[in-house]
C-alpha positions in Angstrom: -3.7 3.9 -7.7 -6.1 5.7 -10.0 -7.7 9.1 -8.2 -5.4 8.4 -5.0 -5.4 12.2 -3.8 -9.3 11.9 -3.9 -9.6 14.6 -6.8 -12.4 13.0 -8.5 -15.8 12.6 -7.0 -19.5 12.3 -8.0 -22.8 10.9 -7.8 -21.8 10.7 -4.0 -18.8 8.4 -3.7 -15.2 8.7 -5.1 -14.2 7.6 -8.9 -11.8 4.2 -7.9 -13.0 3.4 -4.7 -15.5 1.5 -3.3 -17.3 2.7 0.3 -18.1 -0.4 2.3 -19.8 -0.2 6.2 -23.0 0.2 8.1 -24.0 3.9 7.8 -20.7 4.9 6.3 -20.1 8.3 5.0 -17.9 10.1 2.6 -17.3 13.2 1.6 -14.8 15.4 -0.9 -13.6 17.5 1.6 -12.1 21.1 -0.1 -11.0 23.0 2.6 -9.0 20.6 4.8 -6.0 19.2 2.3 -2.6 17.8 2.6 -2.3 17.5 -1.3 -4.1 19.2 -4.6 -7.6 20.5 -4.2 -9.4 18.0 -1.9 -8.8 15.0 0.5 -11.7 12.5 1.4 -13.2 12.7 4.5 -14.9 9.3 5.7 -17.1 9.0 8.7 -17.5 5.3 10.2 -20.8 4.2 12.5 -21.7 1.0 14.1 -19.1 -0.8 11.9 -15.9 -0.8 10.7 -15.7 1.9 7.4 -13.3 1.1 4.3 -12.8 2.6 1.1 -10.9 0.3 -1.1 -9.2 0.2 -4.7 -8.5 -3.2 -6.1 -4.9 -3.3 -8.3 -4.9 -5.3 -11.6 -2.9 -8.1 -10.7 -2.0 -11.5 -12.2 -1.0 -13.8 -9.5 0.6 -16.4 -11.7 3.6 -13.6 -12.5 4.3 -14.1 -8.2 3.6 -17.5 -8.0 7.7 -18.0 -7.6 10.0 -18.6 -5.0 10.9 -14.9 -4.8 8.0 -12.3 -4.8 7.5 -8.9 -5.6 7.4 -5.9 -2.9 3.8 -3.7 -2.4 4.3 -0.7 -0.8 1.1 1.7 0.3 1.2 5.2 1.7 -1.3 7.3 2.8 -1.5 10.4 3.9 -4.1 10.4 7.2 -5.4 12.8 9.6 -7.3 11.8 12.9 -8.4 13.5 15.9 -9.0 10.7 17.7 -5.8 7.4 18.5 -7.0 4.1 16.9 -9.6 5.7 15.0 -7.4 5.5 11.1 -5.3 3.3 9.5 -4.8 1.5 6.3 -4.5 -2.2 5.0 -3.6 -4.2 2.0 -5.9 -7.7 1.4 -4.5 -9.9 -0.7 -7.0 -12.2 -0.3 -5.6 -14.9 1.6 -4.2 -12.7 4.0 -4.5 -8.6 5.4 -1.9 -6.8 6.2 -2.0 -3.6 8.6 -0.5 -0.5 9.4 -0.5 0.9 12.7 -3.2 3.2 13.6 -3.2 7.0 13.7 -1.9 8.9 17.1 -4.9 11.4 17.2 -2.5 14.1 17.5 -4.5 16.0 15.2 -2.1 16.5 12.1 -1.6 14.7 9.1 0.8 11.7 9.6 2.5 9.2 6.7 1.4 5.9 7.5 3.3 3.2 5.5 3.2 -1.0 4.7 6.0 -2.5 2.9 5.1 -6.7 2.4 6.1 -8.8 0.7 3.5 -10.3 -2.1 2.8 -13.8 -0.2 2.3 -17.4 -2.0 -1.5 -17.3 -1.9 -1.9 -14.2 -3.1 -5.5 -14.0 -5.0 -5.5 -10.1 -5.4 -4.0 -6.9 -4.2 -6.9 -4.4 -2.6 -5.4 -0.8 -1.2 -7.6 -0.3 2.1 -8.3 3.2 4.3 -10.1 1.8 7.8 -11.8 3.6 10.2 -12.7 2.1 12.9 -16.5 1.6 14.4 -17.7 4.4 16.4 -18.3 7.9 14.7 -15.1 8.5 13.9 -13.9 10.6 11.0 -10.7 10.3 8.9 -9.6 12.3 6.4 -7.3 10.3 3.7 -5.1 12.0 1.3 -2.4 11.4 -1.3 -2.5 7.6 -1.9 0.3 5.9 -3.1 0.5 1.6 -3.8 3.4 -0.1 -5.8 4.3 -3.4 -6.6 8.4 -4.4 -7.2 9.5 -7.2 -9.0 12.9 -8.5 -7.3 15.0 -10.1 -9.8 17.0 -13.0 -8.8 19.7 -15.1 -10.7 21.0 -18.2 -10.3 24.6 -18.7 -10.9 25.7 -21.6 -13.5 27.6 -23.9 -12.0 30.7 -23.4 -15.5 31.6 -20.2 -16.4 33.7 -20.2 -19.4 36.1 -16.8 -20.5 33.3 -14.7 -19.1 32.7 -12.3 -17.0 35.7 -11.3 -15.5 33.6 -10.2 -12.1 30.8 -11.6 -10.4 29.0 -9.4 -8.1 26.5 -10.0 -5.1 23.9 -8.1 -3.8 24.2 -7.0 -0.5 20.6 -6.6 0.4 18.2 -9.0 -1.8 15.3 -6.9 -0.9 16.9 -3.8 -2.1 17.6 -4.0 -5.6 19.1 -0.6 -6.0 21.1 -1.2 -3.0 25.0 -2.0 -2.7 26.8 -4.8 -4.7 29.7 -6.5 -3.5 32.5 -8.5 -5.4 32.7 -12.3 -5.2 36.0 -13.8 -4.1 37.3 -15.9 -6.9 39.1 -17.8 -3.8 
């Protein structure tokens, strides 16, 4: 994500990020951090507040059996439960985190999704929910994984001495195992 500590901000809104709601507010905030110089502080209203960052992403590159992995992090602070949380739209569905405890301290809050078949786009999402809430967002963090997967020819001739299997598909630095020539 481009600005994703909510370092740059001017003419009222944050470089990246677009501020969508009925009387939404947001503000650099300077003195209340959890990373670098400033975090952003958004204030919801009547409606549901988001700021969101679209990803440049070419659908046709997922459009396979197996899909890349999105990961987002945030970084959120609430004083109020249910009042923060963040989401990833990728257009033909959203996905959502759980929502902040209130417990007044900054808290990681995580997805991990799979990129699904309909995919149109990837948008990084910080909610607040309606009702003068404020949430302070800070140290954003979105990436997408290729898995690589490999079909096995049905004649192997002379070569390779060792065939090895991945234990956990969805972990591609994860633990490979030997094949049984048996």
């Amino acid at each position: 994500l481009i600005n994703g500590c909510f370092e740059t901000f001017s003419s009222g809104a944050f470089a990246n990020w677009t501020l969508a709601g009925a009387s939404a507010a947001d503000e650099k905030e300077t003195s209340f951090i959890f990373q670098g110089t400033s975090s952003a502080k958004i204030t919801s209203a009547s409606a549901n507040t988001t700021i969101t960052q679209g990803v440049d992403f070419d659908p046709t590159g997922y459009q396979t059996q197996y899909r890349g992995k999105v990961k987002f992090r945030v970084w959120v602070y609430a004083t109020a439960a249910s009042a923060g949380r963040i989401q990833i739209d990728f257009g033909s569905e959203t996905v959502s985190s759980g929502y902040h405890t209130g417990t007044h301290r900054w808290e990681k809050l995580e997805i991990s999704q799979n990129v699904p078949s309909g995919a149109t786009k990837i948008d990084a999402i910080c909610n607040v929910a309606a009702g003068t809430n404020v949430v302070y967002f800070d140290a954003a963090y979105l990436s997408v994984n290729n898995i690589m997967r490999y079909e096995l020819p049905t004649t192997i001739r002379n070569w390779p001495t060792q065939i090895l299997m991945q234990d956990d598909p969805e972990d591609f630095y994860g633990n490979y195992y030997p094949i049984s020539p048996d």
